[in-house]
MOPAC internal coordinates of N, CA, C and O (Angstrom, degrees):
PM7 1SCF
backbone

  N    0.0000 0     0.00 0     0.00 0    0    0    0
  C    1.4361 1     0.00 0     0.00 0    1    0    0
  C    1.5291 1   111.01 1     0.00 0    2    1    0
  O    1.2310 1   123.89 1   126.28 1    3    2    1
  N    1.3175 1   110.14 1   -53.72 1    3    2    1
  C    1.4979 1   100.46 1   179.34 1    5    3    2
  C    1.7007 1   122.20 1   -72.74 1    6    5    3
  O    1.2310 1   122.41 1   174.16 1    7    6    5
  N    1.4748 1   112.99 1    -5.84 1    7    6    5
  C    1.4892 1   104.74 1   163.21 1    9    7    6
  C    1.6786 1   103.86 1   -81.33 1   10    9    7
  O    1.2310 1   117.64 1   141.54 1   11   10    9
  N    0.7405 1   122.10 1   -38.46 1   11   10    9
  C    1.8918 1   115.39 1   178.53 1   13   11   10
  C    1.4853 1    92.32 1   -53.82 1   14   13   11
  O    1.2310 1   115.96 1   121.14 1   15   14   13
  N    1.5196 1   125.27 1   -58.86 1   15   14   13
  C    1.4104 1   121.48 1   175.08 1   17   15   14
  C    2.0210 1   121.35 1   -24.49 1   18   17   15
  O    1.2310 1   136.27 1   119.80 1   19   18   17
  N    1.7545 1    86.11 1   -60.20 1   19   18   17
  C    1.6340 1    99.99 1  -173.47 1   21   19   18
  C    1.8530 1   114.02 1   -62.94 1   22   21   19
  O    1.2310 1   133.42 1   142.07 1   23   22   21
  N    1.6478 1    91.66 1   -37.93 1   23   22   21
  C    1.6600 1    93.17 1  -179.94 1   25   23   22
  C    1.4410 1   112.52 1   -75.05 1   26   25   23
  O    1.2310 1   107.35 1   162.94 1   27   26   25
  N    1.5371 1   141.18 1   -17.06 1   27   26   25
  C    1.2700 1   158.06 1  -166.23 1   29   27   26
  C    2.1304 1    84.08 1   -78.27 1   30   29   27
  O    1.2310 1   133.71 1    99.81 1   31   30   29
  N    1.3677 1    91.09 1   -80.19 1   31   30   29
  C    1.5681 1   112.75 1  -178.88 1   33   31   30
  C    1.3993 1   103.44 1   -23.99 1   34   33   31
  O    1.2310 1   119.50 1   117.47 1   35   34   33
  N    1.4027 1   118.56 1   -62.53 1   35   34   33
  C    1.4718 1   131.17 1  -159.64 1   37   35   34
  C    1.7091 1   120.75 1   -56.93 1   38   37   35
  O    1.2310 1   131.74 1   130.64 1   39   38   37
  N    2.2691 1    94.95 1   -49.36 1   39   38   37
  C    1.3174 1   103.72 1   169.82 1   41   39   38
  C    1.3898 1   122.30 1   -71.13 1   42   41   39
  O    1.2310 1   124.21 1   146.40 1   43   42   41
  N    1.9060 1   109.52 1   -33.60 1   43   42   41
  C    1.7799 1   100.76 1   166.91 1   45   43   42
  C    1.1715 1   108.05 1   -28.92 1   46   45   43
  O    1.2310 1   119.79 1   106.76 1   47   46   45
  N    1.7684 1   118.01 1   -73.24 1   47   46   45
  C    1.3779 1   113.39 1  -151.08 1   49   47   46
  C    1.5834 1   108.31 1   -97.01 1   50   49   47
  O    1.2310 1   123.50 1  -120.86 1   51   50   49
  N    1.3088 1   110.89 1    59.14 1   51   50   49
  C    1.6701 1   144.36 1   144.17 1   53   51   50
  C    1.3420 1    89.93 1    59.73 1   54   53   51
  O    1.2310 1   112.55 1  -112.30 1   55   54   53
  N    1.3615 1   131.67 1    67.70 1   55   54   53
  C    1.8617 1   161.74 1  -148.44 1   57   55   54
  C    1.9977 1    86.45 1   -12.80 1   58   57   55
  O    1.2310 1   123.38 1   -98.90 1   59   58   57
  N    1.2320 1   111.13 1    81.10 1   59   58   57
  C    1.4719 1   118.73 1   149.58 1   61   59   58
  C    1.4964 1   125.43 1   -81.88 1   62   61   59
  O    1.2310 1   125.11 1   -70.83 1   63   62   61
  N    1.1727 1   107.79 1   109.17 1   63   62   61
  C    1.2925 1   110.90 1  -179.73 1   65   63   62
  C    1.4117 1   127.55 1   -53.13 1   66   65   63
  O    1.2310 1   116.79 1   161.71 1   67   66   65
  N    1.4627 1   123.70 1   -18.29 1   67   66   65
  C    1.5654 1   120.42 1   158.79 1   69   67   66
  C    1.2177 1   112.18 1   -68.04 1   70   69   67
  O    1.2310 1   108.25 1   142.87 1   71   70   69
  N    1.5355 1   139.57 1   -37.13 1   71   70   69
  C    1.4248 1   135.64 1  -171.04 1   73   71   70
  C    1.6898 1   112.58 1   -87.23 1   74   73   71
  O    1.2310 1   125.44 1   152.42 1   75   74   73
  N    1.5505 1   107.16 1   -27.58 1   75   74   73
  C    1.4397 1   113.01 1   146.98 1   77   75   74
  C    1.8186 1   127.31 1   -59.84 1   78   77   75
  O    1.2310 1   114.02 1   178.54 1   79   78   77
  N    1.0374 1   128.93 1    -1.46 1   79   78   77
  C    1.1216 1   133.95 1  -162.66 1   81   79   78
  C    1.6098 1   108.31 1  -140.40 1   82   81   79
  O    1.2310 1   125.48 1   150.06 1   83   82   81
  N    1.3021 1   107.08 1   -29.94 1   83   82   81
  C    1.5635 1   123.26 1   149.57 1   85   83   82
  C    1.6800 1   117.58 1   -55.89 1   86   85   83
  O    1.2310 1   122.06 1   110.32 1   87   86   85
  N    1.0374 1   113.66 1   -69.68 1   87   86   85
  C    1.4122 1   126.97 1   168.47 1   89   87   86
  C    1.7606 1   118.02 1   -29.07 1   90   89   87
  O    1.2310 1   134.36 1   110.00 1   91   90   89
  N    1.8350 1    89.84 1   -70.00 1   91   90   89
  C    1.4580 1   101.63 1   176.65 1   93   91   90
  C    1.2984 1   116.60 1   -27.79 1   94   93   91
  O    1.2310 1   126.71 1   105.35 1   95   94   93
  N    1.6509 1   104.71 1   -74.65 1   95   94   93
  C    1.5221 1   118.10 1  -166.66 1   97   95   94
  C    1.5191 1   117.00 1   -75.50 1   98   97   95
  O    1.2310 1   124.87 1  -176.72 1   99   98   97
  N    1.1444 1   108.25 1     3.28 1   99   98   97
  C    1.5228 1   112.40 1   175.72 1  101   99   98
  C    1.5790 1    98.39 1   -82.25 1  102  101   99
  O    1.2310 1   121.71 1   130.20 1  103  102  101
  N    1.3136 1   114.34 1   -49.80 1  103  102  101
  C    2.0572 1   128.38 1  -146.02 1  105  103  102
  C    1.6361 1    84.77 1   -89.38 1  106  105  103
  O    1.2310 1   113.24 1   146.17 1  107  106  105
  N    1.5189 1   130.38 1   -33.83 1  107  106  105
  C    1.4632 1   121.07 1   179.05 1  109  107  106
  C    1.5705 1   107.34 1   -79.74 1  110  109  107
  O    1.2310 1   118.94 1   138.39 1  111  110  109
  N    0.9897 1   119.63 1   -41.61 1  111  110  109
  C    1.6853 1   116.37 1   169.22 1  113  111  110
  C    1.5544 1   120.14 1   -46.12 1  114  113  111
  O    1.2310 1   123.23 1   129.94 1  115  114  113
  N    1.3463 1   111.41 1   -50.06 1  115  114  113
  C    1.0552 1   109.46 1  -164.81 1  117  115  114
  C    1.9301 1   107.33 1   -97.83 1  118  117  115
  O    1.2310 1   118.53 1   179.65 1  119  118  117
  N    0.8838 1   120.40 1    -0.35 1  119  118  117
  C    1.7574 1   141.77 1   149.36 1  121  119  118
  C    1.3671 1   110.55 1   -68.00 1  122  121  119
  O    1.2310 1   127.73 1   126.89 1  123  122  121
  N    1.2634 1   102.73 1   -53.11 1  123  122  121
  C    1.8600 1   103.81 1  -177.98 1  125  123  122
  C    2.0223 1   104.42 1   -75.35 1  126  125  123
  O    1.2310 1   124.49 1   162.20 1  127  126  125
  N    0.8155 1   108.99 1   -17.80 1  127  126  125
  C    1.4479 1   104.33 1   177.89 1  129  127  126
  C    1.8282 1   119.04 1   -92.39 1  130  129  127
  O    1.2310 1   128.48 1   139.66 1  131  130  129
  N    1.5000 1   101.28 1   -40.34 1  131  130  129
  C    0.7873 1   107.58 1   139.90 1  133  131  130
  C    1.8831 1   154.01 1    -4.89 1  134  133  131
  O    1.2310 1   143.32 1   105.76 1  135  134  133
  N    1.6085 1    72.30 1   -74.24 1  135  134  133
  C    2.0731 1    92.87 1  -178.86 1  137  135  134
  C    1.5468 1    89.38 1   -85.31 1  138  137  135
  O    1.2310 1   108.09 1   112.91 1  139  138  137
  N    1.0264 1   139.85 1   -67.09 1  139  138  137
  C    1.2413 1   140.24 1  -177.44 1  141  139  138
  C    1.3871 1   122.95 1   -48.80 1  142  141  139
  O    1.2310 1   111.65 1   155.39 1  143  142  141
  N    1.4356 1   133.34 1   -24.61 1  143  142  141
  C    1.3188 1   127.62 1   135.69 1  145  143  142
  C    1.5578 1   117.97 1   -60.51 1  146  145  143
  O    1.2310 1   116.72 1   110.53 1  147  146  145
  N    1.0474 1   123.85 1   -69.47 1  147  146  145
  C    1.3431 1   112.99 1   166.26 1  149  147  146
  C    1.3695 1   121.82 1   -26.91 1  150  149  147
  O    1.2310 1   114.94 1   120.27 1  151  150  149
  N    1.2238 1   127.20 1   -59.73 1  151  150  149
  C    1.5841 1   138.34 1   171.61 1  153  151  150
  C    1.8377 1    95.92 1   -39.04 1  154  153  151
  O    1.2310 1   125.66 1   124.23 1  155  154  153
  N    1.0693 1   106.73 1   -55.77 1  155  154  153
  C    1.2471 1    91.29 1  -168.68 1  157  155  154
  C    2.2631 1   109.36 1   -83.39 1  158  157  155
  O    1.2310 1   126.62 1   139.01 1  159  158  157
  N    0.4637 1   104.87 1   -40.99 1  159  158  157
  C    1.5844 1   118.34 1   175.90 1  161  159  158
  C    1.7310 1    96.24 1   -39.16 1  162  161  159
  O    1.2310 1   119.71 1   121.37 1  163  162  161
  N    1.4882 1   118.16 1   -58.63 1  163  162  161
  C    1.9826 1   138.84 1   158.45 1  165  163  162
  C    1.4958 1    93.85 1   -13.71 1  166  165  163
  O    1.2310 1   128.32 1    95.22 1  167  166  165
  N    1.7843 1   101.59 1   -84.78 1  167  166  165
  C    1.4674 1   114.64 1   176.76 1  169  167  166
  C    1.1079 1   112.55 1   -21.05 1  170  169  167
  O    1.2310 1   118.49 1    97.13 1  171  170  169
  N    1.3577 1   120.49 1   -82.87 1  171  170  169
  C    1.5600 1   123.35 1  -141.94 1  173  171  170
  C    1.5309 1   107.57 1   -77.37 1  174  173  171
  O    1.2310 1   115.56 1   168.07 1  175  174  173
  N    1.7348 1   126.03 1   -11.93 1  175  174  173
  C    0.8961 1   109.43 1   140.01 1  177  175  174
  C    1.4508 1   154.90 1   -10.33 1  178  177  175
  O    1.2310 1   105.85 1   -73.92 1  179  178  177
  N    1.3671 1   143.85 1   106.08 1  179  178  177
  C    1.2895 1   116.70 1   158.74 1  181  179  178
  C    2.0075 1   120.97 1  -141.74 1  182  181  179
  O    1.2310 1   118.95 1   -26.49 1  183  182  181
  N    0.7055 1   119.61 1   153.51 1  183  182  181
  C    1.5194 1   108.24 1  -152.10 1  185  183  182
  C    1.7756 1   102.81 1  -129.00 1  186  185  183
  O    1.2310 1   114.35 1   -22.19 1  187  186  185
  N    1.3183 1   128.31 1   157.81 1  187  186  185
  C    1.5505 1   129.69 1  -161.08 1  189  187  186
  C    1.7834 1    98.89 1  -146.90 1  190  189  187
  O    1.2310 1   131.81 1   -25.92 1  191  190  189
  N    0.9147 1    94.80 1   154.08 1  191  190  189
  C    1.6776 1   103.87 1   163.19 1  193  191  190
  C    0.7396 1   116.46 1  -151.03 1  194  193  191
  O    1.2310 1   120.80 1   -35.74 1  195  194  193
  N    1.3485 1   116.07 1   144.26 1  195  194  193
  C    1.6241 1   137.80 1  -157.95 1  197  195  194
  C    1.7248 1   120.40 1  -123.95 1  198  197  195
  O    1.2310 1   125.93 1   -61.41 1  199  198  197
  N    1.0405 1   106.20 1   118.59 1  199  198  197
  C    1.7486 1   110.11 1   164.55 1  201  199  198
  C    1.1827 1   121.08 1   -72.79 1  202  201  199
  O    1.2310 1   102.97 1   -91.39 1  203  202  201
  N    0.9969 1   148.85 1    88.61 1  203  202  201
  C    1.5527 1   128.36 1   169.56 1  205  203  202
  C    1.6796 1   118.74 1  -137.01 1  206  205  203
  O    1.2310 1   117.37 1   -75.40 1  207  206  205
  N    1.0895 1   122.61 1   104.60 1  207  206  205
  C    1.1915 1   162.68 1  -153.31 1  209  207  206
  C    1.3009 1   112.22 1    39.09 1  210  209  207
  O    1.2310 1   126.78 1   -97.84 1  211  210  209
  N    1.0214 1   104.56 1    82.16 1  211  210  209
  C    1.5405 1   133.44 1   178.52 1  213  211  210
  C    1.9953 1   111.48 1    50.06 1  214  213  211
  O    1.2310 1   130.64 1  -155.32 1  215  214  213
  N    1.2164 1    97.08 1    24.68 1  215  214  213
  C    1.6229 1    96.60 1   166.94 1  217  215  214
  C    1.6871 1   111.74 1  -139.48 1  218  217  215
  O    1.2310 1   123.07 1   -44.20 1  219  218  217
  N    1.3328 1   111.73 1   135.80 1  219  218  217
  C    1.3569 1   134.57 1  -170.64 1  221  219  218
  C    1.3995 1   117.24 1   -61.78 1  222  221  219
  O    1.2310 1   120.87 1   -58.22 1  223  222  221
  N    1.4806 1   115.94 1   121.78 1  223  222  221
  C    1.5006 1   119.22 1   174.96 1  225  223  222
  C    1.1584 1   107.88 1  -121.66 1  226  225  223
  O    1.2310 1   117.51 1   -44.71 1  227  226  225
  N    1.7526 1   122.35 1   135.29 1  227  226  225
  C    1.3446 1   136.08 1  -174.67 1  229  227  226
  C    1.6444 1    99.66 1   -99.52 1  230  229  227
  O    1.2310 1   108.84 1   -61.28 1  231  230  229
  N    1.2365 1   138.49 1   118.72 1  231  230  229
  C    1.3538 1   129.29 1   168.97 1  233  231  230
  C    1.5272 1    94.35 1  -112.55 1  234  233  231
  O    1.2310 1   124.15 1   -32.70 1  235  234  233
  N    1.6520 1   109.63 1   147.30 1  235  234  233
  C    1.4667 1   117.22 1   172.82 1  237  235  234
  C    1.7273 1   107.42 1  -132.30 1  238  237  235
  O    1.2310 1   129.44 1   -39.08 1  239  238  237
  N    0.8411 1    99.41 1   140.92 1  239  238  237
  C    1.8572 1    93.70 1  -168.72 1  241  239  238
  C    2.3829 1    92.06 1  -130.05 1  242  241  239
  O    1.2310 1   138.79 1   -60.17 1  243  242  241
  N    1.2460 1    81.18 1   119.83 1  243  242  241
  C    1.6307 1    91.54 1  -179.26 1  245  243  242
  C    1.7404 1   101.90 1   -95.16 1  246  245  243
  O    1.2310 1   116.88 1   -76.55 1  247  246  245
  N    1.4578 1   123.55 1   103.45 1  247  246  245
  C    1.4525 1   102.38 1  -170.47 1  249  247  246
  C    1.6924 1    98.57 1  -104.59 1  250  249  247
  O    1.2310 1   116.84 1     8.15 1  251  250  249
  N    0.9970 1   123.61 1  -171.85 1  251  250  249
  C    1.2784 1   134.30 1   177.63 1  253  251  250
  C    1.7427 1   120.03 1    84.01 1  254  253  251
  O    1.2310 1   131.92 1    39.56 1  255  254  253
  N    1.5350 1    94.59 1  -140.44 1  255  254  253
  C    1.3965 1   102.60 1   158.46 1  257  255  254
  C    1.3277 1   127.32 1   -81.20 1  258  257  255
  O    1.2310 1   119.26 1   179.43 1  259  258  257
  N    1.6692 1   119.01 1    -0.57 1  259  258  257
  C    1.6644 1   107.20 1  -149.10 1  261  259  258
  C    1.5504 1   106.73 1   -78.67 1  262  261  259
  O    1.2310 1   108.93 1  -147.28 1  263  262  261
  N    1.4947 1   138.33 1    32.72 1  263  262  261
  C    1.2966 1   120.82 1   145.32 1  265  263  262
  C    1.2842 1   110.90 1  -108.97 1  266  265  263
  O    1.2310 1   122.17 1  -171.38 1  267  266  265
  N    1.5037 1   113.46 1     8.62 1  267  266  265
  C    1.5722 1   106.01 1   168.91 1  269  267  266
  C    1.6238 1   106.43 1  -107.18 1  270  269  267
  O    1.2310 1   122.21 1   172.81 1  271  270  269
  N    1.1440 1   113.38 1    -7.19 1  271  270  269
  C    1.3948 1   113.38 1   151.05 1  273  271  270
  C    1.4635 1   134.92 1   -79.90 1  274  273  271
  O    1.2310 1   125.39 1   147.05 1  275  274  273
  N    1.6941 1   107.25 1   -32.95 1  275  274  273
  C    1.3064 1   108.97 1   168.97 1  277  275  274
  C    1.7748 1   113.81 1   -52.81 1  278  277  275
  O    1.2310 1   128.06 1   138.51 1  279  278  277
  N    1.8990 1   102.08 1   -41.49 1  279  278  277
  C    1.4594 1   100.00 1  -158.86 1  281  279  278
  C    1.8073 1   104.70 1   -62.52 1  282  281  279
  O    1.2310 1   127.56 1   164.73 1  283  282  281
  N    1.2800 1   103.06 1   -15.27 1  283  282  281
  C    1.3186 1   104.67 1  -145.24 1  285  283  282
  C    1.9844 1   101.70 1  -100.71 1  286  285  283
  O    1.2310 1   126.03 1  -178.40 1  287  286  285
  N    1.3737 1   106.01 1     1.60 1  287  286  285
  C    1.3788 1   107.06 1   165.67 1  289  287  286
  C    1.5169 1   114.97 1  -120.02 1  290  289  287
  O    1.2310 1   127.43 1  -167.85 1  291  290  289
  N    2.0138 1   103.31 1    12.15 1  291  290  289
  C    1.2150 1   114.41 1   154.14 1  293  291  290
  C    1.6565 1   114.05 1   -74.14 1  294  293  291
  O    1.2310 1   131.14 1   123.89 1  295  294  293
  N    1.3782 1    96.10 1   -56.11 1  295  294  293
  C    1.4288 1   110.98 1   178.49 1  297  295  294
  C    1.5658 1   127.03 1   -47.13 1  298  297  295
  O    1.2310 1   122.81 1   130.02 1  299  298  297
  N    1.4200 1   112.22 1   -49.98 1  299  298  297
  C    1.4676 1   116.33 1   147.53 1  301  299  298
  C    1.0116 1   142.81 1   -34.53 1  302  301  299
  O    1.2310 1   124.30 1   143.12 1  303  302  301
  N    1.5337 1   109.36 1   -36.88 1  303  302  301
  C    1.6166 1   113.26 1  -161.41 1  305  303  302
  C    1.7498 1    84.39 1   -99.77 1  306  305  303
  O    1.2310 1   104.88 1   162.92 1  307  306  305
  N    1.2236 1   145.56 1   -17.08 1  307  306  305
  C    1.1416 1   152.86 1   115.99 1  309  307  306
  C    1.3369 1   140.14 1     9.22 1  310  309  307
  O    1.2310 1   126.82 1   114.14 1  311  310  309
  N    1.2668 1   104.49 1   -65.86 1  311  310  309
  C    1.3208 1   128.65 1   169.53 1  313  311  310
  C    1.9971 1   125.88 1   -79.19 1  314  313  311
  O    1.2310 1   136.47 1   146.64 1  315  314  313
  N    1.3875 1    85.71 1   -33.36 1  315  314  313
  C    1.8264 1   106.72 1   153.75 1  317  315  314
  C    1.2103 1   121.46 1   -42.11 1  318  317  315
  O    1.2310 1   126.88 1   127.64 1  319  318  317
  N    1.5590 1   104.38 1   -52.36 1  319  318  317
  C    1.8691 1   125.51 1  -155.01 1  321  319  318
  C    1.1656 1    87.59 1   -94.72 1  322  321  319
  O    1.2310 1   109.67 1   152.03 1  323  322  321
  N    1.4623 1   136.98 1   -27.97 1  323  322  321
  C    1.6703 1   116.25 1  -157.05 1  325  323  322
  C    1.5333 1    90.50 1   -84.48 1  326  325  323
  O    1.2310 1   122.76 1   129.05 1  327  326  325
  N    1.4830 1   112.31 1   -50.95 1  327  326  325
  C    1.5868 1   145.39 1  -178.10 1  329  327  326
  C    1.9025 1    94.59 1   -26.84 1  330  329  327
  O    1.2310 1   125.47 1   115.27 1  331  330  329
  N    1.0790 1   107.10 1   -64.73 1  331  330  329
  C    1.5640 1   114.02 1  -171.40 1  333  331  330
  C    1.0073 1   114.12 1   -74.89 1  334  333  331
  O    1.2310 1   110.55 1   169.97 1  335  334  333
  N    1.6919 1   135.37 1   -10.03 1  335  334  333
  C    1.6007 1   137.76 1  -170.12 1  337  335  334
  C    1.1273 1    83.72 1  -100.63 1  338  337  335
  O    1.2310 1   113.62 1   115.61 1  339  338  337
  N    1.5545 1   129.67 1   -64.39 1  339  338  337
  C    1.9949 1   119.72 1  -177.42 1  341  339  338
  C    1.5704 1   109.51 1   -53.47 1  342  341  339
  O    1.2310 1   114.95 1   151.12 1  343  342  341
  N    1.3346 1   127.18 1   -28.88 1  343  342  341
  C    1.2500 1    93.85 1  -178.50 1  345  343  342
  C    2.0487 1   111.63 1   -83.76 1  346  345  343
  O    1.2310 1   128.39 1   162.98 1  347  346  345
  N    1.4487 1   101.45 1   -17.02 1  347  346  345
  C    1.6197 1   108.93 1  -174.35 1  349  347  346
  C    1.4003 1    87.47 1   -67.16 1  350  349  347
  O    1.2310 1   106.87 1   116.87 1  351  350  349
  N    1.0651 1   142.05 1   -63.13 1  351  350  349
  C    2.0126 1   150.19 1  -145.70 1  353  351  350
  C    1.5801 1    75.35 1   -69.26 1  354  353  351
  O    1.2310 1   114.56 1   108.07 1  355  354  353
  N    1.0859 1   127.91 1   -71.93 1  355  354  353
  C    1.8059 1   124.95 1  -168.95 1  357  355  354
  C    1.3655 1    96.53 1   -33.01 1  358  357  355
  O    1.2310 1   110.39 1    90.03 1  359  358  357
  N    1.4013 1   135.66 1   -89.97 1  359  358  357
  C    0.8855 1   138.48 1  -134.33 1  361  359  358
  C    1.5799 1    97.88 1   -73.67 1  362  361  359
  O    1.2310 1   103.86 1   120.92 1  363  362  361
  N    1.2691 1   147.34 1   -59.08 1  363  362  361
  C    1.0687 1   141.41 1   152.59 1  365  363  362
  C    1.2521 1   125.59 1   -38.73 1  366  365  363
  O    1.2310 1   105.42 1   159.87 1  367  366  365
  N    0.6939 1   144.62 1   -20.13 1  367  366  365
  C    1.8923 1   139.71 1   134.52 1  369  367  366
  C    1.3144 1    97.61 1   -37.04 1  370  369  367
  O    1.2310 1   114.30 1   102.60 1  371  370  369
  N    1.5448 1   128.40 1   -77.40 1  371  370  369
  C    1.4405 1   136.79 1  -145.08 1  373  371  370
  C    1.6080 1    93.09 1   -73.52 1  374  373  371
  O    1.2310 1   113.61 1   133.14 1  375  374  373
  N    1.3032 1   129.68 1   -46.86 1  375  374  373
  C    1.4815 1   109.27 1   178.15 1  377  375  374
  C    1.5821 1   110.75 1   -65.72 1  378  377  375
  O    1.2310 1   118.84 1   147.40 1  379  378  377
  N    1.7992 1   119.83 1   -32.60 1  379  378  377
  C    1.3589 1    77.11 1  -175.94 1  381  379  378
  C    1.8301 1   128.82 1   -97.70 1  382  381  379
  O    1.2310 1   128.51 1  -155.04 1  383  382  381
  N    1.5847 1   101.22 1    24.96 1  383  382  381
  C    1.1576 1   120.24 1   150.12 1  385  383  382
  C    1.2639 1   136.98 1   -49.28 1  386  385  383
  O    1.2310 1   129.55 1   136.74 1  387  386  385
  N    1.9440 1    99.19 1   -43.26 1  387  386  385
  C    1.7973 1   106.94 1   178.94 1  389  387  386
  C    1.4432 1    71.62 1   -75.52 1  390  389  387
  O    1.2310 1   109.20 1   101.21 1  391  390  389
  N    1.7004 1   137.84 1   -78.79 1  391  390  389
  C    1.4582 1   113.36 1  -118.27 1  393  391  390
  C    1.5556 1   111.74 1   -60.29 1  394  393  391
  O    1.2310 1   119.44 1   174.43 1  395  394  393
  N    1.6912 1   118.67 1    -5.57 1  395  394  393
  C    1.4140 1   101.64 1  -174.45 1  397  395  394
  C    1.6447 1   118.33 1   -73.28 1  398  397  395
  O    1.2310 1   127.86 1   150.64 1  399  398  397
  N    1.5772 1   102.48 1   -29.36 1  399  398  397
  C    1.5021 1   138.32 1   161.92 1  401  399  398
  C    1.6389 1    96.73 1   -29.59 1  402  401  399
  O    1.2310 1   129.75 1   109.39 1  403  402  401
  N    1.2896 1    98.82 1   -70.61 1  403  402  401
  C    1.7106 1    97.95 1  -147.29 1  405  403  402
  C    1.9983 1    89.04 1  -111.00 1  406  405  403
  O    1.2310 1   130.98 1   -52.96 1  407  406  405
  N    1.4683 1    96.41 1   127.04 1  407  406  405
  C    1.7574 1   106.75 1  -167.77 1  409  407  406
  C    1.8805 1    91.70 1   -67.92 1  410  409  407
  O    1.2310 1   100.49 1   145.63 1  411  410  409
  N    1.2100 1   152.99 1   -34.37 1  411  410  409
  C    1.6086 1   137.87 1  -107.00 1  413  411  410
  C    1.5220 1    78.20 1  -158.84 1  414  413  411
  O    1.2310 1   121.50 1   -53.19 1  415  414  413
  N    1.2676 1   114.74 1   126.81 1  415  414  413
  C    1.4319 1   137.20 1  -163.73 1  417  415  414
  C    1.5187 1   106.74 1  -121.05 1  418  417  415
  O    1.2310 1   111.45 1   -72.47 1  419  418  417
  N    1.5630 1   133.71 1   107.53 1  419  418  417
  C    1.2608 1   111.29 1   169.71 1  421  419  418
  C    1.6608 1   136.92 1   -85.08 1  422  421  419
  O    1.2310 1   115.57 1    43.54 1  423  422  421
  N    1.1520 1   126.02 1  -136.46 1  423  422  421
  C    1.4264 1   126.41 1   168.30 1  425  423  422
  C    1.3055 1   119.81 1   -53.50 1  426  425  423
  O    1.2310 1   129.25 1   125.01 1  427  426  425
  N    1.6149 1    99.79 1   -54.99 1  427  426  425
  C    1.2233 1   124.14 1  -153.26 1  429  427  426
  C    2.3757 1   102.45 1   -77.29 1  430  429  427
  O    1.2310 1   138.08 1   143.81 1  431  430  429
  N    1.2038 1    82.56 1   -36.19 1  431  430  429
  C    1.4457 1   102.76 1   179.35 1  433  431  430
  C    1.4717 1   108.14 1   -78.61 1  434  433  431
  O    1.2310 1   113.34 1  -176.94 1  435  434  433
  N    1.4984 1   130.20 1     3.06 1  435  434  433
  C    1.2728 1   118.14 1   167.43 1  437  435  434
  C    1.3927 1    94.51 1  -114.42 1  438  437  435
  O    1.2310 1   110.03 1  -174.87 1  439  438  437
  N    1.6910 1   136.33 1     5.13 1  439  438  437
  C    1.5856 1   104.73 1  -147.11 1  441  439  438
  C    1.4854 1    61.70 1  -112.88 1  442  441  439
  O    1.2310 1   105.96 1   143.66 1  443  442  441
  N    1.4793 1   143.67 1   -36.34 1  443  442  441
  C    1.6023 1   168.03 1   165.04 1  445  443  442
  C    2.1896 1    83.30 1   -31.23 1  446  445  443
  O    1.2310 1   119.22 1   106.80 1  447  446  445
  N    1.0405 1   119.09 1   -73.20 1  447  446  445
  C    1.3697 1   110.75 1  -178.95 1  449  447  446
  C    1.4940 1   125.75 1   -46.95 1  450  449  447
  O    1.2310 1   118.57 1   110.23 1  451  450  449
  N    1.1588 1   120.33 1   -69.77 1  451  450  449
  C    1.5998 1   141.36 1   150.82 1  453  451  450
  C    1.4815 1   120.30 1     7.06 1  454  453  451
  O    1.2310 1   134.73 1   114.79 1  455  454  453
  N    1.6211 1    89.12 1   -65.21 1  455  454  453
  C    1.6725 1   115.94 1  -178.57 1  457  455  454
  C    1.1706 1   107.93 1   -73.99 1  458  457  455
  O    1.2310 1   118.39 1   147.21 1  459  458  457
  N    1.4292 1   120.68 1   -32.79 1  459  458  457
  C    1.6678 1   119.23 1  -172.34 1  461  459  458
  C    1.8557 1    92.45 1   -76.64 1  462  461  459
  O    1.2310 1   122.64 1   116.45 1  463  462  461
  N    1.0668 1   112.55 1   -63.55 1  463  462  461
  C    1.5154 1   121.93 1   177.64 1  465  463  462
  C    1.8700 1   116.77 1   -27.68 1  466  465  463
  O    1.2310 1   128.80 1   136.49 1  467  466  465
  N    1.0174 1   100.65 1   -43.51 1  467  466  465
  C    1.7476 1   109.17 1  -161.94 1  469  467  466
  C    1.5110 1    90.43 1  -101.05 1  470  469  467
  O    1.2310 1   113.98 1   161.19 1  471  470  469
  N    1.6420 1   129.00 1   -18.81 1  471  470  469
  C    1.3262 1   134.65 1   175.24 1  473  471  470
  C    1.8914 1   102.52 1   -71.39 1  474  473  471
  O    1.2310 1   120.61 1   130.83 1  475  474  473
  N    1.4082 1   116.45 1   -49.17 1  475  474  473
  C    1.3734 1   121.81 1  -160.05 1  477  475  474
  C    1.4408 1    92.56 1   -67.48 1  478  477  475
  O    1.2310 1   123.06 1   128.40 1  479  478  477
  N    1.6812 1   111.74 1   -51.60 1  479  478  477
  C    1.8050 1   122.50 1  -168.14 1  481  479  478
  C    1.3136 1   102.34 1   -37.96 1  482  481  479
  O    1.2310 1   113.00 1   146.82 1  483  482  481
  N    1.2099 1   130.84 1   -33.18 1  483  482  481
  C    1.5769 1   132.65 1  -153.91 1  485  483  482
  C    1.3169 1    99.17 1   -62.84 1  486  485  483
  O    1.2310 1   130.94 1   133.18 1  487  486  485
  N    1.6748 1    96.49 1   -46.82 1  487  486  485
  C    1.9270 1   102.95 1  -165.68 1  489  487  486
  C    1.6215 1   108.56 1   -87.36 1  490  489  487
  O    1.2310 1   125.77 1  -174.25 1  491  490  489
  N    1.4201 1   106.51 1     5.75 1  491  490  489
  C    1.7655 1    96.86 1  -179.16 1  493  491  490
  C    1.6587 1    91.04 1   -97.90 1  494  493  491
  O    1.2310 1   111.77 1   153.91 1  495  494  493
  N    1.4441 1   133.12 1   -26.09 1  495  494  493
  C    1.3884 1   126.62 1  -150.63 1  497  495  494
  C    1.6258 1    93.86 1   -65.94 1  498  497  495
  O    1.2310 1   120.10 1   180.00 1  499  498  497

């Protein structure tokens, strides 16, 4: 989902290779930190089972940091989604700035609308 996100993002801003390359290293940073909190959150896990009178108990004991790690690859994945709605609202502001500019809309400027439209919906659903 979030590469349809990045390629959506990319063609808004008429496929510029800085905002393509912006994007990239933003959505791999915060994936790679991600798994690697998680990886560690896995770790610190550890889990028991119990007999006691003939019915099964699962105990799980989370020690360490892992709910300040959980929050914090909430928070990330967070900062992704807000990250990609300000730059979609940007860029759709600024186009419909030119279109007030220019009265006569072509092909390209409605299929250019469409995409911004079904791009914003993502972040209202």
């Amino acid at each position: 989902m979030q590469v349809i996100m990045i390629a959506r993002l990319h063609a808004m801003y008429q496929r510029s290779r800085k905002v393509l390359i912006f994007l990239v290293v933003i959505f791999l940073a915060i994936r790679i930190a991600n798994a690697v909190m998680t990886a560690i959150t896995m770790m610190q896990i550890s889990g028991e089972e119990l007999v006691l009178s003939g019915t099964y108990q699962c105990m799980f004991d989370s020690g360490g940091d892992s709910g300040f790690l959980v929050s914090m690859t909430w928070i990330l994945s967070t900062v992704w989604e807000v990250l990609a709605l300000c730059l979609a609202v940007w860029i759709a502001v600024k186009h419909f700035r030119e279109l007030r500019k220019h009265s006569t809309r072509g092909i390209i400027g409605d299929c250019f609308m469409v995409l911004m439209k079904t791009h914003v919906s993502y972040f209202v659903r």
